[in-house]
N, C-alpha and C positions, 0 to 999 in steps of 0.2 A: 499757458499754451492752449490752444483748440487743434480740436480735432478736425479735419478736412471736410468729416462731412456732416458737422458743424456751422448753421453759418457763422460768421464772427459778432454780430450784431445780440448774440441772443447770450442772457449771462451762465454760468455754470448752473445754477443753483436750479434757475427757472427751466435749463436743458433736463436736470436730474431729474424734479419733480413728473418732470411732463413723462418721461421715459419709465419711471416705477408706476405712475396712475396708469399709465398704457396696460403695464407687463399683471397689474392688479387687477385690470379689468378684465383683461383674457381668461382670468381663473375665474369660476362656479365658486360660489362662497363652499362649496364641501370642500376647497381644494387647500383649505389653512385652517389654523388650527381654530377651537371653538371653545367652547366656552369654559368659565374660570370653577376650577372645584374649591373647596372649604379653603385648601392652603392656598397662599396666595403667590404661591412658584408654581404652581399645577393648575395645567390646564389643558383636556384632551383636546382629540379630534375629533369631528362631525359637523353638525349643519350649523352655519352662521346663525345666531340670532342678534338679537338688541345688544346683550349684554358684551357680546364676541366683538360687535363693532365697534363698541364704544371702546373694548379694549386695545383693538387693533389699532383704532385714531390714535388711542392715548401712547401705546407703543411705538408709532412713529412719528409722535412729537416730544419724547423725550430720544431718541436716535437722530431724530433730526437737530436736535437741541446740541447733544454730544458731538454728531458730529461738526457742527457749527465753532466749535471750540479747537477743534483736533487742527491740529500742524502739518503741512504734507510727508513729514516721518512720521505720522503718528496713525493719519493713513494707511500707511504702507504697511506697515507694523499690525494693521489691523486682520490684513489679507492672508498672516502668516499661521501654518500651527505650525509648532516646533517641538522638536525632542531636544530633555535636558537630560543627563545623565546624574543622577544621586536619588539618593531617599528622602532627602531635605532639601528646601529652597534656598537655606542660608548654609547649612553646614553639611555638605556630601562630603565620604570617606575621600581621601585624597587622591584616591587614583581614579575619582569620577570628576573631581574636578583637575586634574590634569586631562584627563579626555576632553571635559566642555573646552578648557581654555584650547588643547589641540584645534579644537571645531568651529569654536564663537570666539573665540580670542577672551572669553571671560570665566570665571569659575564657577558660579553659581546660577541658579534659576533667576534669584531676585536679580543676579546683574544681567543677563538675557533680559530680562523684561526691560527691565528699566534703558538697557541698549538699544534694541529693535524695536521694542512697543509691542511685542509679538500678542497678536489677541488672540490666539490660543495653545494651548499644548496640551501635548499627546501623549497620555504614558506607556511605558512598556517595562517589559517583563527583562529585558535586554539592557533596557538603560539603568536597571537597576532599582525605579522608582518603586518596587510596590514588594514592602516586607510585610506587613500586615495591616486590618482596618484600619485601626486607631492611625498607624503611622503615616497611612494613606491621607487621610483627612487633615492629618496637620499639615500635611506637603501640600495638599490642595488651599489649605487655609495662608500656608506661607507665599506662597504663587499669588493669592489673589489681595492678600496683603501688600505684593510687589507691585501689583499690575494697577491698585486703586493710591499709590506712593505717587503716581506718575503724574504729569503737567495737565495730562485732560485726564483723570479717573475714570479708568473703564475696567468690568472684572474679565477676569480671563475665560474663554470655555476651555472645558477641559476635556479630553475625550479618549477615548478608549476602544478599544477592539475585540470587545467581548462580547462574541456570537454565542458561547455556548457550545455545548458540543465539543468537537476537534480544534476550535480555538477561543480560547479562554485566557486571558492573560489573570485574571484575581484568580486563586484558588480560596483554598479552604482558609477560615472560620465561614467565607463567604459561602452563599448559596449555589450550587454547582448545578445547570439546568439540563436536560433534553437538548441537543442541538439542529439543526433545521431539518433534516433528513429523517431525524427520528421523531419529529414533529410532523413531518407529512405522514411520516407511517400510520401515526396516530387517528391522524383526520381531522382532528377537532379543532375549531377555531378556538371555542374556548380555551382551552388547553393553552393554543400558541398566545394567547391573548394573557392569559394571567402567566404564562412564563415570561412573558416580554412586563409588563406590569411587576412582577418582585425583582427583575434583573433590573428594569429602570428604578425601581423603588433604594434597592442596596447602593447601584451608584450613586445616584442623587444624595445619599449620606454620607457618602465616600466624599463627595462636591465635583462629582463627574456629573455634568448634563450634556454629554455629547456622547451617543454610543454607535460605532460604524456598522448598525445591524438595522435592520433582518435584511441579507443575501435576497434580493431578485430575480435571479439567473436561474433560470429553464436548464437543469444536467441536461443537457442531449446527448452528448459525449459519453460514455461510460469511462474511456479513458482520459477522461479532464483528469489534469492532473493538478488544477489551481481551485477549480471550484469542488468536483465530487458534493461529496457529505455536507459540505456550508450550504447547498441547495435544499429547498424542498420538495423536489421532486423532479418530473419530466413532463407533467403535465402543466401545460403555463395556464389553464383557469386553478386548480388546487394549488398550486403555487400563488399564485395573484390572493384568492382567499388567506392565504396565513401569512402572507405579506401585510395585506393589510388589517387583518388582525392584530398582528406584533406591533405594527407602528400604534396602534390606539389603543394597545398596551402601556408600550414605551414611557410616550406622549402625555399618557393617563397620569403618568409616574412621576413628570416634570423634565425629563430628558428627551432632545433630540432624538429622534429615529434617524437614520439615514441609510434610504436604499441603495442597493449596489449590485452590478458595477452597471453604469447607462451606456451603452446601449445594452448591453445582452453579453456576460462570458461567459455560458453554458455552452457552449456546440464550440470548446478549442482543445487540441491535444496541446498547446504550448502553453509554459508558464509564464508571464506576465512579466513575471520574478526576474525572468532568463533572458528574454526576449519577444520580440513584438509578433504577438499571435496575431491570423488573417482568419475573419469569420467569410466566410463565402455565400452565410442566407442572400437571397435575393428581397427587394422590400415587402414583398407579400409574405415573404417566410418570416421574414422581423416581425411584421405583423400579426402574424397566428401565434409565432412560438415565444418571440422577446420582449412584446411589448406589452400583455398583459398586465404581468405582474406591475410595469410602472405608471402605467394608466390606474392601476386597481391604487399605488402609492400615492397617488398625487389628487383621488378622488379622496382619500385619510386620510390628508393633509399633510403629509408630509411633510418635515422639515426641510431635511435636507438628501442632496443625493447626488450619490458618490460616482465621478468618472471611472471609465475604464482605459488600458492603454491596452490597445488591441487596434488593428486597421478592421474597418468595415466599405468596402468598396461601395455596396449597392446604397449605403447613405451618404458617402460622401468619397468620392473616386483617389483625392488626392492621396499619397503617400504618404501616409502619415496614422499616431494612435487618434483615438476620440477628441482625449484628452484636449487635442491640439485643435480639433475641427469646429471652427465655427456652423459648420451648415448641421454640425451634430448636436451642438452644446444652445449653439441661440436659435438657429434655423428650426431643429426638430423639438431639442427638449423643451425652450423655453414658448418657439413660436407655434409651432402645433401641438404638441401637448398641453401647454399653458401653463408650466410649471414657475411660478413665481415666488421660491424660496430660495435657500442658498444651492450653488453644487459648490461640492469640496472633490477637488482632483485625488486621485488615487494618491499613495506615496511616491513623489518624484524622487525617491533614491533608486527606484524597481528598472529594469535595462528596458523594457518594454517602450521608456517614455525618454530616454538618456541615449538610444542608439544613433539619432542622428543631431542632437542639438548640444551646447554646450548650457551646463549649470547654471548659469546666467543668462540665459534665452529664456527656457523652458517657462519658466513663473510668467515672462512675458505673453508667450504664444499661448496659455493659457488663460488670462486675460481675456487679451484680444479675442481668441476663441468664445469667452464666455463665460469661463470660469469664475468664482468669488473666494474661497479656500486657496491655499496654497500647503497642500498636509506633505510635510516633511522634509523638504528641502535636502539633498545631501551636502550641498554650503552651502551655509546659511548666508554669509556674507557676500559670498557672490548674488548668491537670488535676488537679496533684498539690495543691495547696489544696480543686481541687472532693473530690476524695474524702477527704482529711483532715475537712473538712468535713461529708461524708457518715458516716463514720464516729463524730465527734463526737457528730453529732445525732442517731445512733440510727439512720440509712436502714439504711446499712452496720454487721452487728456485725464487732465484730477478730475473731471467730472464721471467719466466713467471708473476712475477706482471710487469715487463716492457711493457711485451705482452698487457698485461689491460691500461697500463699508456700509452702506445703512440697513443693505438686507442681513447681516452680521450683527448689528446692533439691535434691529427690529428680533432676531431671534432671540439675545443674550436674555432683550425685553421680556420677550414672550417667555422662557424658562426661568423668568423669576431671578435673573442674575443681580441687574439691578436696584432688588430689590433686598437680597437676601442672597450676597455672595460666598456666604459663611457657615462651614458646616459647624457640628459639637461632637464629643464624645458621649454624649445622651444620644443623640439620634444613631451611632454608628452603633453602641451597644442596643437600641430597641431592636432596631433594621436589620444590621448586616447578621444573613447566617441565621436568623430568628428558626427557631421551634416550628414554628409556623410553614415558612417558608420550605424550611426543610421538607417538611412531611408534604407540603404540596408538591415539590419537586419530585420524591419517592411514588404518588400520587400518577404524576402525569408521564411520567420514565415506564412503568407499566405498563400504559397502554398503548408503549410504543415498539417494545418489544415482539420482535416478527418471526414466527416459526415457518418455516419454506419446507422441512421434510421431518415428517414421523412415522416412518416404516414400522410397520408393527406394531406400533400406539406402543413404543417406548417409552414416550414423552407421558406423564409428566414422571422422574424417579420415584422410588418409593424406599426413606428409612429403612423399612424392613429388608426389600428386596435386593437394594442397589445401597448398603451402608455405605461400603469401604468404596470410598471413590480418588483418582489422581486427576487432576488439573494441571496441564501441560499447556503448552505455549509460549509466544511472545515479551517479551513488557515493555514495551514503548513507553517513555517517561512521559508520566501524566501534563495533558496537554497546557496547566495552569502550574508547572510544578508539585503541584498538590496530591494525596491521593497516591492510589499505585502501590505495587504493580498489578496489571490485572489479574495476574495468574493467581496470586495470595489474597487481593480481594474478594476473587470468587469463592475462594477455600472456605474464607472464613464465613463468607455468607453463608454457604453451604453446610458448613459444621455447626453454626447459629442453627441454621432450617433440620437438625438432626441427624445428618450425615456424618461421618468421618471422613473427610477431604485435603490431600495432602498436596501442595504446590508444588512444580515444577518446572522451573522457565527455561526456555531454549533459546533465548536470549536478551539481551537487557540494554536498557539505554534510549538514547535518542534514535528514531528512524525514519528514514526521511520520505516524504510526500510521494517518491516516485515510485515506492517499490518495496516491498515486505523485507522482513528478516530473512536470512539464510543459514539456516540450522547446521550444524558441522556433523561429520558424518558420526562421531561419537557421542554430540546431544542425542540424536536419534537415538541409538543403540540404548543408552541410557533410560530414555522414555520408552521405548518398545519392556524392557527389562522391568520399570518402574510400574506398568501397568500388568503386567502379569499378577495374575490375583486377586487383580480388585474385580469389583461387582460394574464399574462403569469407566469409563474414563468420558473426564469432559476434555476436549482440544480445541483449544483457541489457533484461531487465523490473522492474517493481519494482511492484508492489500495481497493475494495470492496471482502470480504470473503464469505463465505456462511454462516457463524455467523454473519456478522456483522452489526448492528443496521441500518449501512445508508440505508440497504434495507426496512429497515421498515420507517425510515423517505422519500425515494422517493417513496415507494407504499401508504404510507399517503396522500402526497402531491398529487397524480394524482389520490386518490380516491375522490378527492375536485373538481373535475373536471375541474381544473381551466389548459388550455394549458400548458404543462409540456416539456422542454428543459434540455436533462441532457446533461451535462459535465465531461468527464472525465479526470481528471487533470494532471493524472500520469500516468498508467496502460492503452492501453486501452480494456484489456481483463476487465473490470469493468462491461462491458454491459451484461456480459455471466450470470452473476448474477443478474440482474433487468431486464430481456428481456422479462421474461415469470412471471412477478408477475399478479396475474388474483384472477379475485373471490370477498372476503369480503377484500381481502387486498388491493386492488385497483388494475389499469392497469398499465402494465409499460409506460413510455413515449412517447412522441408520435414523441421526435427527441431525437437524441445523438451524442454528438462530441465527438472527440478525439486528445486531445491538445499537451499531449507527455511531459507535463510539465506545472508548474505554475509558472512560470517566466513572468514578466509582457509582454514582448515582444508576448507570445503565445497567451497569456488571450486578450491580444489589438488584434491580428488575427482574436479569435474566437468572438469575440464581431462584429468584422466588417462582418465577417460570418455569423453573427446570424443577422444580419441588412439588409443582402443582399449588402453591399458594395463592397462587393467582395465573388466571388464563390468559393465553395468548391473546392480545386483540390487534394490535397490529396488521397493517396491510403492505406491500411492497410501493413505494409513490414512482418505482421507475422499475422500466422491466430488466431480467436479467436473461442477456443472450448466450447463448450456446458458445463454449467456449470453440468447437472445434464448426462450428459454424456460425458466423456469426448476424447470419441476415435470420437467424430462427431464431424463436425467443422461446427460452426455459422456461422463464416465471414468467406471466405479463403485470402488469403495476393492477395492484390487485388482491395478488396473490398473500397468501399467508392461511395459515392453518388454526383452527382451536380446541380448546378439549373438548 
């Protein structure tokens, strides 16, 4: 079948070539990956040279070779990631494979692959796949054992959604890092640079080389309620700096980077999740505030980078997410930008991308849009039917799903898949979780920790003077499973650091994205009662509302007079709302931190912070405004305090 605007005369092959030289040419050699380190799956970012070129040729004449062989299902199959449900490719517990077969009509990973040809998949925390290293990397090794069984052998990428921070699917033995927000606090590129370098490092052992990170999106919003904390900040040039740091981290590591979301989902009150958010910048505004960071991604070579499903009017008028907009996807990203690696679409199961087409369009209008990924599909067999379909009938030529399949294999290339699809249990015991790593983690969480108020030079406690201390608060289930709760991690840090530190939680469990805990009126009483006597109390926060309870349990607590330490666990705009509690309700605090997350790694920071063992050095990367006015700003990005 040809495409219309096509002429007929000219063959597929010779269409393809001409159209990737083109989209190649557009790029500045900074704009792809460079040259080969010691191992020969690793290879960072930076400036082309001899050696980079010769690799690139050679990379797309072995993807040109592969794809030469592939069958139009085997195509199609290439455009997919998929989720499997189980801990194993051949033998998931039974009730994950009654799921798969509920979904893909098959039971197993190995029988997905070998069905769809799927080239790649996505683990999650949900499907079940990740009990620990070691089990990780035999599922990965099962997967790619299935995926190289097949009629044209090609390995699978495998990829993952671990930013770090607030979303982390691997937890512990694994390395648990700073996440992007507490990365801007930080400042330091280094920093984001070698966090992004041991996260790519642990995956790559794992046999993950696709990781959906580092976040691009400019918080403009304070009230985002999809991006927040996965941001670096509000400033889109410090943002753009540890964007592209992480990525030549990553990269460094042998994993796919991949920025997100294009165009920009910093400035939305809607979830993505939920429904189709409307950015309303105008293109001058895209321009100062959204596009940094992926100008600054695609000068580091980025790999890959990830759609958003959001409408943006002023780039592209029509009715519709990104995801779907050609004038977004080839007109902007690939044709003015010059971005000539893969984009992988956000998860099409999300309503943001589902509210006005059906499951078997969607992969299509993606396509045609410009798209080369197709991550998640919510049926599978619809999708890959819709576009087999689409291609059939002429919507879709094979030459343009080539276009998406060889930049897909030129990347498998470039991460060393083809050459070394196979992890070991040597590499997962040097790598995942190392000594090493660890203590760099503990290292870089330091000095990301942000103190906003020390009335009376409180800060830092002191053994002697503040022993006996309660720790109240939250506990939102650690974001990797792992780890937790923060209110007894704290304790214990604190009782290590020489304190006596007794935990107490005010409530437990999972909590969701839009809105803090809500303490009952007898948690409080109990906490109010609990800190009677001690020498401090420290109070954790968790995304605080102008409704919500915790402000009555930390205006309780500081009306007891007893030295009051707030923490804020997630948000750290939380303080805009207990800064000015006064009167019969009590005073606010007399110090507050701001941790960027409650992953243990942060919580053990702020503990040594709070001990004086190490100084506050953190800075705010977004400002926080006045709760009761909100066009005035409390703290401007900046802000943070030290001994």
């Amino acid at each position: 079948m040809h495409d219309p605007a096509f002429p007929k005369a000219a063959s597929r092959r010779t269409l393809l070539t001409a159209a990737l030289a083109a989209a190649a040419a557009a790029c500045s050699p900074q704009r792809t990956s460079a040259t080969r380190e010691a191992s020969p799956t690793h290879r960072a970012a930076g400036p082309a040279g001899g050696a980079e070129r010769r690799d690139r040729e050679r990379d797309r004449e072995r993807a040109e070779a592969l794809l030469g062989r592939m069958t139009l299902d085997e195509k199609i199959g290439q455009l997919f990631v998929v989720r499997v449900y189980g801990h194993s490719a051949t033998s998931p517990t039974p009730a994950d494979a009654a799921q798969n077969r509920r979904e893909t009509g098959v039971a197993t990973a190995a029988e997905l692959i070998a069905k769809y040809h799927a080239g790649g998949v996505m683990y999650a925390g949900w499907a079940h796949n990740i009990r620990g290293p070691h089990q990780l990397a035999a599922l990965s090794n099962g997967i790619q054992k299935a995926a190289l069984a097949g009629h044209t052998p090609v390995p699978a990428l495998l990829s993952i959604d671990q930013e770090h921070g607030i979303v982390a699917r691997i937890g512990a033995p694994a390395t648990l890092l700073p996440g992007a927000m507490a990365l801007g606090a930080g400042g330091s590129a280094a920093d984001a640079r070698t966090a992004a370098r041991i996260a790519g490092a642990e995956l790559a052992a794992l046999g993950i080389r696709q990781d959906y990170a580092p976040v691009a999106d400019v918080n403009v919003d304070p009230a985002n309620p999809v991006i927040g904390v996965r941001s670096f900040g509000a400033d889109p040039k410090a943002v753009a700096r540890l964007v592209a740091a992480q990525i030549e981290g990553y990269q460094s590591a042998g994993v796919a980077a991949t920025a997100k979301h294009f165009p920009g989902h910093g400035d939305t009150s809607v979830d993505s999740h939920l429904d189709l958010p409307l950015i309303t910048h105008s293109r001058a505004q895209w321009e100062r505030l959204d596009a940094p960071p992926f100008r600054a991604a695609i000068a580091a070579g980025v790999d890959v980078i990830m759609t958003a499903h959001l409408r943006f009017p002023a780039l592209d008028p029509h009715d519709g997410p990104a995801t779907l907009s050609k004038p977004i996807l080839t007109g902007l990203l690939r044709g003015e930008l010059g971005f000539g690696g893969v984009v992988v679409t956000d998860s099409l199961g999300m309503a943001g991308v589902r509210k006005k087409y059906g499951d078997d369009r969607v992969p299509v209008l993606a396509l045609k849009a410009g798209a080369d990924q197709l991550l998640n599909p919510p049926d599978l067999p619809a999708a890959w039917a819709g576009v087999r379909r689409a291609v059939r009938g002429g919507e879709l030529s094979e030459a343009r799903i080539e276009e998406s399949v060889l930049r897909i294999l030129e990347l498998k290339a470039r991460r060393g898949l083809l050459d070394h699809p196979y992890t070991g249990d040597g590499q997962v015991a040097r790598t995942v979780g190392s000594r090493a790593h660890r203590a760099a983690a503990d290292r870089i969480a330091e000095r990301t920790t942000t103190l906003l108020v020390n009335d009376g030079h409180l800060l830092p406690l002191s053994p002697r003077r503040h022993r006996r201390l309660l720790v109240v608060g939250p506990d939102p289930a650690a974001p990797s499973g792992t780890g937790g709760p923060p209110t007894a991690v704290l304790a214990r840090a604190l009782t290590a650091l020489g304190f006596t530190a007794e935990a107490l939680s005010i409530s437990i469990g999972s909590i969701g994205s839009g809105g803090g805990p809500d303490p009952t009126t007898e948690r409080i009483k109990a906490a109010v009662a609990a800190a009677r006597g001690r020498d401090a109390v420290i109070v954790a926060t968790y995304n605080v509302g102008k409704d919500s309870r915790q402000r009555t349990l930390v205006s309780r607590l500081a009306a007891t007079g007893v030295p009051l330490v707030h923490v804020a666990l997630r948000n750290p705009y939380d303080i805009a709302y207990i800064a000015r509690l006064t009167g019969a309700r009590g005073r606010a605090p007399a110090a507050s931190l701001a941790t960027y997350s409650w992953t243990d790694v942060e919580l053990r920071a702020a503990a040594r912070v709070i001990a004086g063992r190490t100084d506050p050095h953190g800075r705010l990367p977004v400002p926080v405004r006045r709760a009761d006015a909100p066009h005035r700003v409390l703290y401007p990005v900046g802000h943070g305090l030290s001994y």
